[in-house]
ROPANU-777782 format. One record per residue: residue in one letter; x, y, z of N, C-alpha, C in turn. Coordinates in pm, whole numbers, plus 50000, padded with zeros to 5 digits. Each point is the difference from the previous one (the first is absolute). Last residue first. Example, Ala and Ser with C-alpha at 12.3 -4.5 7.8 and 13.67 -1.06 7.14 Angstrom:
# residues 2
s512854977550708500825011950006499235010950073 a500294942849993499115011950000500905012050000 
//
This chain:
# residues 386
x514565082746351499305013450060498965010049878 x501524939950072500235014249906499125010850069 x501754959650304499465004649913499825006249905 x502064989450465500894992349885499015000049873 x501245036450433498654990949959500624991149872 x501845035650339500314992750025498884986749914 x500795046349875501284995850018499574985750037 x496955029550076499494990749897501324994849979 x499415016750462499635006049863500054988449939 x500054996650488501455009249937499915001349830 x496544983450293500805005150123500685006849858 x496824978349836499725007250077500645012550086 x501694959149701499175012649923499705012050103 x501634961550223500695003249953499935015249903 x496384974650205500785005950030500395005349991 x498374973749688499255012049996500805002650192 x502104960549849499755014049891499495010650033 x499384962350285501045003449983500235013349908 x495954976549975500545009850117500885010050025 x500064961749672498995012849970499785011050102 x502194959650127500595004349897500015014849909 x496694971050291500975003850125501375011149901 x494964993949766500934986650059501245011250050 x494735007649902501335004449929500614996750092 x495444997349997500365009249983501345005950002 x499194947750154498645011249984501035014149989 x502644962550140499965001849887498895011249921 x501604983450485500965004449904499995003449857 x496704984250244499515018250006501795005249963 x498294952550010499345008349912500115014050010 x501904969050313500805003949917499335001049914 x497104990350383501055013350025500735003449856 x497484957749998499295009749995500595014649998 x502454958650120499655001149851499005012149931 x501394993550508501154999749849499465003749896 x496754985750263500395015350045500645005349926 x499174952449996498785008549945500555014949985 x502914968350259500024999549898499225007549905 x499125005750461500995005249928500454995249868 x496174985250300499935007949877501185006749954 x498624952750164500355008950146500145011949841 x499094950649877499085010250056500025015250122 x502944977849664498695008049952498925001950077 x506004991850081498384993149968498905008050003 x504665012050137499954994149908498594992749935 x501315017650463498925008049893500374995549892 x500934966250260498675002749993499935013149922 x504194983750069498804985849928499025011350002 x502885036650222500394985249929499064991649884 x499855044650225498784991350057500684989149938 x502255039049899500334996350142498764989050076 x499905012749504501654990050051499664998450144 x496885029149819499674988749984501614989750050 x500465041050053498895000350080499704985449984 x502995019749691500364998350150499474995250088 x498055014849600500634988349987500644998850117 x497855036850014498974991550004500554985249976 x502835039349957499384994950130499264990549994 x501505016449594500824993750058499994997850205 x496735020949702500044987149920501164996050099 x498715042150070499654992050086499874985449886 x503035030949911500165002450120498884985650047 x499995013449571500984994149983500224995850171 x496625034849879499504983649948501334987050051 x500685049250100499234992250066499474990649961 x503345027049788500114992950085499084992250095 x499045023949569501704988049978499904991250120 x496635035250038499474985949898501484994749941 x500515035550297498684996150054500084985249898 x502285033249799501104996250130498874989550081 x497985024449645500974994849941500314988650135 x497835034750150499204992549906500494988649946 x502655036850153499694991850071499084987849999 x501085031849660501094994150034499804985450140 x496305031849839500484987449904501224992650016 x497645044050191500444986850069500194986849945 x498875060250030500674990349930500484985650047 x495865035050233501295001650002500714986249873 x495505009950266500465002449824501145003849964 x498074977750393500475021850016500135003549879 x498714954250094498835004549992500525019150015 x503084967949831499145001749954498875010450039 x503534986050263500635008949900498505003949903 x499924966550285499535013350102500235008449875 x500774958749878498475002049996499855014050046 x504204979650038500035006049829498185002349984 x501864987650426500935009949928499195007949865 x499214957750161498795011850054500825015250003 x502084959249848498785000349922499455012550055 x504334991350185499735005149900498825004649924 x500034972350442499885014149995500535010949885 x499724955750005498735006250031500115011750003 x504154974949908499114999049892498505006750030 x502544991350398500855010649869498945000449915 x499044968750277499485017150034500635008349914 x501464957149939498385004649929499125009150079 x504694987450099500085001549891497975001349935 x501454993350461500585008049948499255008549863 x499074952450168498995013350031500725012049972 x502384966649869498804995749908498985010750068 x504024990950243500295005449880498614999149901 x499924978250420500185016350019499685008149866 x499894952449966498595007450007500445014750032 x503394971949968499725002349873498505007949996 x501894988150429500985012249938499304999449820 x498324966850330499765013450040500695010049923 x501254954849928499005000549968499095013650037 x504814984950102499755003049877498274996249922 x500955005150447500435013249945499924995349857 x497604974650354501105001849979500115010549850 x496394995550301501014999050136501295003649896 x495654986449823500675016050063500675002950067 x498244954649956501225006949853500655011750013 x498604970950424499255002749898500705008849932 x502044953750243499715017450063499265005349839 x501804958650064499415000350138500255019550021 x500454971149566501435000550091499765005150153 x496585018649690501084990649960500544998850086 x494875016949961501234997650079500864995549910 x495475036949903500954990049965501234997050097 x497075034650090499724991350071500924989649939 x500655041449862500105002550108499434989150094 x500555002449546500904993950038500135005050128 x495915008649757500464986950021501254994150062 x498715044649990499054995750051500514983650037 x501525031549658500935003250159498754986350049 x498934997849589500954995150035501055003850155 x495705026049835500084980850029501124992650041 x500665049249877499464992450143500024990749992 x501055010249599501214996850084499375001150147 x497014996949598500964988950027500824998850116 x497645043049918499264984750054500604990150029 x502235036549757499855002550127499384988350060 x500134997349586500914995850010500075003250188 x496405017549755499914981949964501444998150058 x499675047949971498724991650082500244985250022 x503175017449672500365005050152498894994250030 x499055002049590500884986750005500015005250162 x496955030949864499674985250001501284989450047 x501255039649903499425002850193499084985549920 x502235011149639501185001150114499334994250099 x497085012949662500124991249960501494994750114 x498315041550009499264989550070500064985749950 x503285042549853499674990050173499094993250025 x499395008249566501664994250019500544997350199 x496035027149814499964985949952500874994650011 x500145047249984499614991650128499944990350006 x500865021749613501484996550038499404994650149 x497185024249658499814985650070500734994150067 x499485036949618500205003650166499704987850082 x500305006349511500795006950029499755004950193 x496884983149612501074990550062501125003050085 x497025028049778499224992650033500474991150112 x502165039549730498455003050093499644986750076 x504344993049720500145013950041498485003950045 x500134958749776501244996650107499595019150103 x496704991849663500034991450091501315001650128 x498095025049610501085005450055500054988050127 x497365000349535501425001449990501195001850140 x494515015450031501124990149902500795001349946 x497715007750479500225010549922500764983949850 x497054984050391501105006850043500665004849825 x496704958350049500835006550109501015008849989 x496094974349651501345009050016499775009850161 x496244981849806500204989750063502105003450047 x496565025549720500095005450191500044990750059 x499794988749523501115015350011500204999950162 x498154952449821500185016149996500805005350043 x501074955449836500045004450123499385013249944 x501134948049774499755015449989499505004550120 x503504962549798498854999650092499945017650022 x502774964949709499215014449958498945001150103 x502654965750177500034995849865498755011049922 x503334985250461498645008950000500525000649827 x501274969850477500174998949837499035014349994 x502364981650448499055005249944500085004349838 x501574970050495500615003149891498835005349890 x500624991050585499594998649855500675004849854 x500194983250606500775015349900499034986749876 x499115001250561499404991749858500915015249944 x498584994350464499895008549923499594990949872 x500704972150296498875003950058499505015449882 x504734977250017498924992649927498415007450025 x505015007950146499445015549941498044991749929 x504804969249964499595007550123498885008249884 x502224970049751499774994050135500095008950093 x497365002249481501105001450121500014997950109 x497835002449465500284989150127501105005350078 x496375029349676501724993050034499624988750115 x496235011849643500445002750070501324998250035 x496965018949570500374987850091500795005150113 x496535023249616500725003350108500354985250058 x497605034949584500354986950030500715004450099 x496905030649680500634998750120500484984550028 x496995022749673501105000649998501524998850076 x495065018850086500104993049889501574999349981 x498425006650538499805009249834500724991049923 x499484997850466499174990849960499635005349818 x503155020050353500514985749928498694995049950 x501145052950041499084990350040500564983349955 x502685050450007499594988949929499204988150070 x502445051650057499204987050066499454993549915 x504495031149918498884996249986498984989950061 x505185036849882498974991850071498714994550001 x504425021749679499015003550061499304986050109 x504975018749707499284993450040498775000350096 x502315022349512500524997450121498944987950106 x499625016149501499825014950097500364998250156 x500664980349457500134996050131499955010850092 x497444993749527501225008250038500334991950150 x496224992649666501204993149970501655005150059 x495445017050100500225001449848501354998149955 x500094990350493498925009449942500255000049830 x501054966150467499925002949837499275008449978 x502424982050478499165005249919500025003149903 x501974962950399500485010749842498915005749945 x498994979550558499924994549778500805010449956 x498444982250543500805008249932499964995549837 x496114988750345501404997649973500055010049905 x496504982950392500565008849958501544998749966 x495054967350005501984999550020499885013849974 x495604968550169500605010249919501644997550019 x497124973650244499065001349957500145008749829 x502934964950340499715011750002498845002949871 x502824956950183498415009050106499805007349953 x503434981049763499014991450019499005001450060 x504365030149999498944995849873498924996350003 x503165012150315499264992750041498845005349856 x504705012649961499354998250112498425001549993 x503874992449587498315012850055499734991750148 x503634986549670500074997750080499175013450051 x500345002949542500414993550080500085002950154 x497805016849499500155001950094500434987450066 x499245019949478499934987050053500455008850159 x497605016449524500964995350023500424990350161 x496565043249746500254987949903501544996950098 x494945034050002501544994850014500314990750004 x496885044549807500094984650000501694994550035 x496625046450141501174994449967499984985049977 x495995040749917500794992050129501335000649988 x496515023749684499455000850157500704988450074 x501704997049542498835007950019499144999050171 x505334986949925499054995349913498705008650042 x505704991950157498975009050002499375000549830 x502914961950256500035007849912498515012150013 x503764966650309498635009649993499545006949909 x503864956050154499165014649919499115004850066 x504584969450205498775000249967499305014049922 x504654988650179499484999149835498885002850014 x503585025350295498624989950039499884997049833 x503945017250220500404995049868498274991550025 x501035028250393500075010549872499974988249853 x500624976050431498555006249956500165010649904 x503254971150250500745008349913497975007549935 x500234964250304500695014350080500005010549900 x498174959849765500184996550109500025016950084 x499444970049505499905013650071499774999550134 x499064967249671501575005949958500325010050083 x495594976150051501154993549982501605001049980 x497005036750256499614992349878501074983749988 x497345039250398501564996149979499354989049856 x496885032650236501185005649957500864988749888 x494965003950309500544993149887501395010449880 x496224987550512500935013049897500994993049900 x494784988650256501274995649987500395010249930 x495564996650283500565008049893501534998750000 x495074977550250501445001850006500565002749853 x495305002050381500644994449863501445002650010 x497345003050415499404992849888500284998349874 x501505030650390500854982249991499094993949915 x499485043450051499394996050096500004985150027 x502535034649735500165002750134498964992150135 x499044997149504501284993050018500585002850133 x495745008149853500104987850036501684998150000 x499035045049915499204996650138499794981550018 x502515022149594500555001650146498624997250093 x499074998049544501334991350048500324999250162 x497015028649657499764983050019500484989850102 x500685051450031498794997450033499664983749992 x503845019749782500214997950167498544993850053 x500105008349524500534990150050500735002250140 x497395036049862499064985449980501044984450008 x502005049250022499234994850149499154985049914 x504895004049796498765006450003498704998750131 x505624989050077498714995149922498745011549993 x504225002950299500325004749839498834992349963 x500545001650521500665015749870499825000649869 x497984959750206499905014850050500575009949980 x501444957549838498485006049985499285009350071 x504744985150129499855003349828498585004349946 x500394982350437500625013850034499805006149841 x498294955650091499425011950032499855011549995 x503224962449880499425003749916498635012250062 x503514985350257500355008049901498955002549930 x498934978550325500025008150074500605011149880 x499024952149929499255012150030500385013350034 x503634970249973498975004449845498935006650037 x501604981250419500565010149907500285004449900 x497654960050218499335012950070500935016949929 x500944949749968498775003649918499725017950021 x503604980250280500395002849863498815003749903 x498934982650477500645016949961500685003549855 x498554957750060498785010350035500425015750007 x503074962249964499784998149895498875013949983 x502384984150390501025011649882498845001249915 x498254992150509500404995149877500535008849921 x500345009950396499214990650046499874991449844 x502505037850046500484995250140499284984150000 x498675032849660501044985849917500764995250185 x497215035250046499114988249927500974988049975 x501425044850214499524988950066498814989649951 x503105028249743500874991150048499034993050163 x497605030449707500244991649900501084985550105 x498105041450194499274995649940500884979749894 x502645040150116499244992950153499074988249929 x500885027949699501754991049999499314992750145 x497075032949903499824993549854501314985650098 x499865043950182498744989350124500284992149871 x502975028649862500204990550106499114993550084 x498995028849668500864987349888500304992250151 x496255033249909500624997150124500864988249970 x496145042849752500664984949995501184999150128 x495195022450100501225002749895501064985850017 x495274997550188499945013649923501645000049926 x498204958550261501285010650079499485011649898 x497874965449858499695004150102500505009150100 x499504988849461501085000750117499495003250137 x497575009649554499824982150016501114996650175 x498925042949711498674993850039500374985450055 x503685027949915499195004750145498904988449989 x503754979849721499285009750018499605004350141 x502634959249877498605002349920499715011449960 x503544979150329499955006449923499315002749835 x498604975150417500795010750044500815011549901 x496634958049990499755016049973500865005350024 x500174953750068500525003049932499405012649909 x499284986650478502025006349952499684999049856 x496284998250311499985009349963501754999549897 x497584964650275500825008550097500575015549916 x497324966049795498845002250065501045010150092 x502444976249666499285015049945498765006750120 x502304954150059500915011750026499085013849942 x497834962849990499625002250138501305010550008 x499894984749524498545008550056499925005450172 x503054964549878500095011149938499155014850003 x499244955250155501135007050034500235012649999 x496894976949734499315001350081501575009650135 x500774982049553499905004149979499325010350154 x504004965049851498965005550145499415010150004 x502104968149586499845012650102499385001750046 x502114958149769499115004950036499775011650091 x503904965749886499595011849940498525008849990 x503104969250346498685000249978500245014949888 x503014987950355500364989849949498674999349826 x499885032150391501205007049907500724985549891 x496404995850351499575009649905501195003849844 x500554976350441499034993149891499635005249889 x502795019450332500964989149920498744990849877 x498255037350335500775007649855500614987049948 x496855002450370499994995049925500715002949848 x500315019350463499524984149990500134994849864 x500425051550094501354990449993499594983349992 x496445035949923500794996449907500874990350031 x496675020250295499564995449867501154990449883 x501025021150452498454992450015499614992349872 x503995030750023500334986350089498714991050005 x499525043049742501104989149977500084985350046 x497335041550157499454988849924500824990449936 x502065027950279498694994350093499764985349858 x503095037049881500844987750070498584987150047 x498565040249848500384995249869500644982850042 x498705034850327498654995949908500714993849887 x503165022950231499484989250080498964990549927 x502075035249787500884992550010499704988550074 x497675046950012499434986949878500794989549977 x501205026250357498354993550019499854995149858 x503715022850007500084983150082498454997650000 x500655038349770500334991749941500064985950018 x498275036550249499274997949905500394991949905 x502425018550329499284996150040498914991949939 x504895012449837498925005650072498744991150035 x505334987649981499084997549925498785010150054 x505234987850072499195013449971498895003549971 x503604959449828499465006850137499265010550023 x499284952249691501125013250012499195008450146 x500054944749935499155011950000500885012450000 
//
């Protein structure tokens, strides 16, 4: 938990932890084995108001946005499950994106079942060929009489398979000209649409998809956010997403390492219980250390936010190190249960595998790296064309 918290933040920090432990922690290993979403779950998080928070006035219960009640929020869901708090932060982007930038009739469709956990609106960036590097997007948009018809392929779309719509990024075509890249909600139940799924061994409960779109036509006031200027109006402020994708792995990894103080405080060897010996107390020291570090970057880079102050660097620094931080606790954690956390039914294995999705969600430890580097000391340091 960061320090300093107002009053209003722990109280919602409690209500979040409350329903957590009641609702969620029991049954997350079943769940997280199970591609099927908890849709009802889900919904009982939107009943605690979080995924309005950044919606708007009409939808936020706090009245203004609050990136650090958001990071609270999030690292005491994944405390109890990773997978529930991970659902929970697409919403929260895609909310934020439809409220500043969609026409009112598509906020009006969208947002009051989507802040109200009843539907779900996937974001759709990364391509087969196209990864971090997003400026090289193939997909089209050609501009046609009252829409856009678009044409080309989407990968790895969090939670595809539930969602109702995709807001994705396309190349725009005007009278055969390239006018840069624009945004768009696209309904999946529209002509032209195909979609399979991934198989993966964590993150199952979400579900990533793969999305075909074959001249699929979109009105005009189905376009998010000015055209042509996707990266520069639209896309261009989300860098929050990166700590909460951090404060999920930390939450889930924090858990592990109580349990585990827990266990080796009764576990015996050799006629005395584990905690007794150092080289089993000292790797947990180091493992709480190191993921307050990592916490208290994230909320670094949330506070920065809510003063509107510049925080991509930290943003950055948040999503290298805290995914990487609590992947390598959580394995610790499982070692120090021997045979047993080795086995499926005690959840650190689950955890592992679940946690190191967020080494990879929205740009890998590498990519970080870079935009740092960019950050701190100019473009000198970027291996790209300027």
């Amino acid at each position: 938990m960061p320090p300093l918290l107002t009053p209003e933040q722990d109280n919602i920090r409690k209500a979040v932890h409350d329903f957590a432990d009641r609702r969620l922690a029991d049954g997350y290993l079943a769940r997280a084995k199970s591609s099927d979403f908890p849709w009802e779950l889900h919904r009982g998080i939107a009943e605690l108001g979080a995924l309005g928070l950044l919606a708007g006035e009409k939808y936020n219960a706090l009245g203004t946005e609050d990136y650090v009640t958001v990071g609270l929020v999030i690292e005491e869901l994944a405390a109890a499950d990773f997978n529930m708090a991970n659902a929970v932060i697409p919403v929260m982007l895609m909310s934020s994106l439809l409220a500043a930038h969609a026409e009112p009739e598509v906020q009006d469709a969208w947002l009051p079942r989507l802040v109200a956990g009843e539907t779900y609106v996937a974001f759709g960036l990364t391509e087969p060929e196209v990864g971090s590097d997003a400026a090289r997007i193939r997909t089209t948009a050609t501009r046609v009489d009252g829409g856009y018809r678009i044409t080309g392929e989407k990968t790895s779309v969090t939670m595809l398979p539930n969602s109702e719509a995709i807001l994705l990024a396309a190349r725009t075509v005007r009278d055969g000209s390239d006018v840069g890249v624009s945004t768009f909600l696209v309904p999946l139940d529209a002509a032209g649409i195909a979609t399979s799924e991934v198989a993966d061994t964590g993150w199952r409960p979400l579900s990533r998809g793969v999305l075909h779109l074959e001249d699929v036509v979109v009105p005009d006031v189905n376009r998010v956010g000015p055209e042509g200027r996707a990266f520069s109006k639209v896309l261009n402020g989300f860098d929050f997403t990166r700590p909460l994708l951090a404060l999920a792995g930390i939450g889930t990894a924090q858990r592990s390492v109580d349990e585990t103080a827990e266990y080796v405080r009764h576990r015996e060897a050799f006629g005395a219980p584990l905690a007794t010996c150092e080289g089993v107390s000292f790797p947990l020291a180091e493992h709480l250390t190191k993921l307050e570090a990592a916490r208290l970057i994230c909320y670094s880079a949330l506070e920065k936010r809510n003063r509107g102050l510049p925080h991509t660097a930290e943003a950055a620094m948040a999503k290298w190190f805290g995914p990487v931080t609590a992947s390598a606790a959580i394995k610790d954690c499982l070692l120090l249960h021997g045979n047993y956390g080795y086995s499926s039914e005690l959840p650190f294995e689950q955890r592992l595998r679940d946690a190191m999705s967020v080494e990879i969600a929205d740009g890998t430890a590498q990519i970080q790296k870079i935009i740092i580097m960019r950050e701190t000391y100019g473009k000198d340091f970027i291996p790209y064309s300027r």
